[in-house]
LOVORO-281013 format. One record per residue (C-alpha): x, y, z. Coordinates in Angstrom, 2 decimals, padded with zeros to 5 digits. Example, Ala and Ser with C-alpha at 12.3 -4.5 7.8 and 13.67 -1.06 7.14 Angstrom:
2
       xx       yy       zz
   012.30  -004.50   007.80
   013.67  -001.06   007.14
This chain:
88
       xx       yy       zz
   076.89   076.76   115.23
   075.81   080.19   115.22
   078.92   081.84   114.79
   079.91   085.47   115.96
   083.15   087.28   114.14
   084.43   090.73   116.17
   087.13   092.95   115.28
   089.19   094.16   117.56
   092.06   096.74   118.18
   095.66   097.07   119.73
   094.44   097.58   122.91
   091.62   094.66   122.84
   088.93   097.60   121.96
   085.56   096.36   120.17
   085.71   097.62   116.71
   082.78   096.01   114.57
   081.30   092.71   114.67
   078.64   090.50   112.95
   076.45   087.61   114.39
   074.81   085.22   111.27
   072.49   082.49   111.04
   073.17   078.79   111.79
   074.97   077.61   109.04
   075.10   080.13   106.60
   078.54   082.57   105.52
   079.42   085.83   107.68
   081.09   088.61   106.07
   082.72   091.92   108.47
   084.44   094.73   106.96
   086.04   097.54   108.85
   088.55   100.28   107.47
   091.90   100.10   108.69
   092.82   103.58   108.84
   095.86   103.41   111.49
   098.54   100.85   111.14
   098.93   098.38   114.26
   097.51   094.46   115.50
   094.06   093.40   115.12
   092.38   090.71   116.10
   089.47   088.66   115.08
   087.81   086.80   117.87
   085.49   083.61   116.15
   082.92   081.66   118.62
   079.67   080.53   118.75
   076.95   083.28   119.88
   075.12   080.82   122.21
   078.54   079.95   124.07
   078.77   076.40   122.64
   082.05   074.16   122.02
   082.48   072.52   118.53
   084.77   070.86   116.70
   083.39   072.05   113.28
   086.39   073.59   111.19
   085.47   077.19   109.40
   087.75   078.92   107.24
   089.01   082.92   107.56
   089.53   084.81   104.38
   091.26   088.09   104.46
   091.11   091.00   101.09
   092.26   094.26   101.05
   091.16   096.71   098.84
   093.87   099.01   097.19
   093.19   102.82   098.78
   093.04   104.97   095.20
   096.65   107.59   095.08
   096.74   110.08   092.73
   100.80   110.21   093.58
   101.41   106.31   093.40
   098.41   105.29   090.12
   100.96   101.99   089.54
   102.31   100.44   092.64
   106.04   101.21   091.49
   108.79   103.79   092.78
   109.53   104.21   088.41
   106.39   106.13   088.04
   105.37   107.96   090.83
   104.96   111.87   090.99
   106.77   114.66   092.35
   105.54   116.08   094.80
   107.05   119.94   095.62
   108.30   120.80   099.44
   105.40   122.50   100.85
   102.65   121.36   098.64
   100.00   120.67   100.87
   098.10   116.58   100.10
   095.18   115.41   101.32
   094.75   111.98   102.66
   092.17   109.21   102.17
């Protein structure tokens, strides 16, 4: 199987694929930047049918805050009305 992995968006949009060798591992990334449903859509490039069984792994990478350094409400900073942050 030559096996084709797409990304997609909310509203079924192409976001970023990969197509790999027979046989060997794919790997896609894409930056979620916007909360909402994706999709992955897994199939053979060539259009065949197989019963082979292939395994999805998921990460996420933590997005670096310089208001929330710990992952805890106990030590995050204060941040004054009206001062003006800029995003990742």
């Amino acid at each position: 199987m030559r096996a084709e992995v797409e990304i997609y968006g909310a509203n079924n949009n192409y976001l970023t694929g990969v197509t790999g060798d027979t046989g060997a591992d794919k790997a896609v990334s894409y930056d979620v930047v916007t909360p909402g449903n994706y999709y992955f859509r897994i199939r053979d490039y060539a259009g065949g049918s197989y019963t082979t069984t292939y395994t999805l792994t998921l990460t996420q990478d933590e997005v670096p805050d310089e208001y929330e350094p710990n992952g805890d409400f106990a030590g995050v900073k204060e941040i004054a009305l009206g001062t003006a942050l800029a995003r990742h």
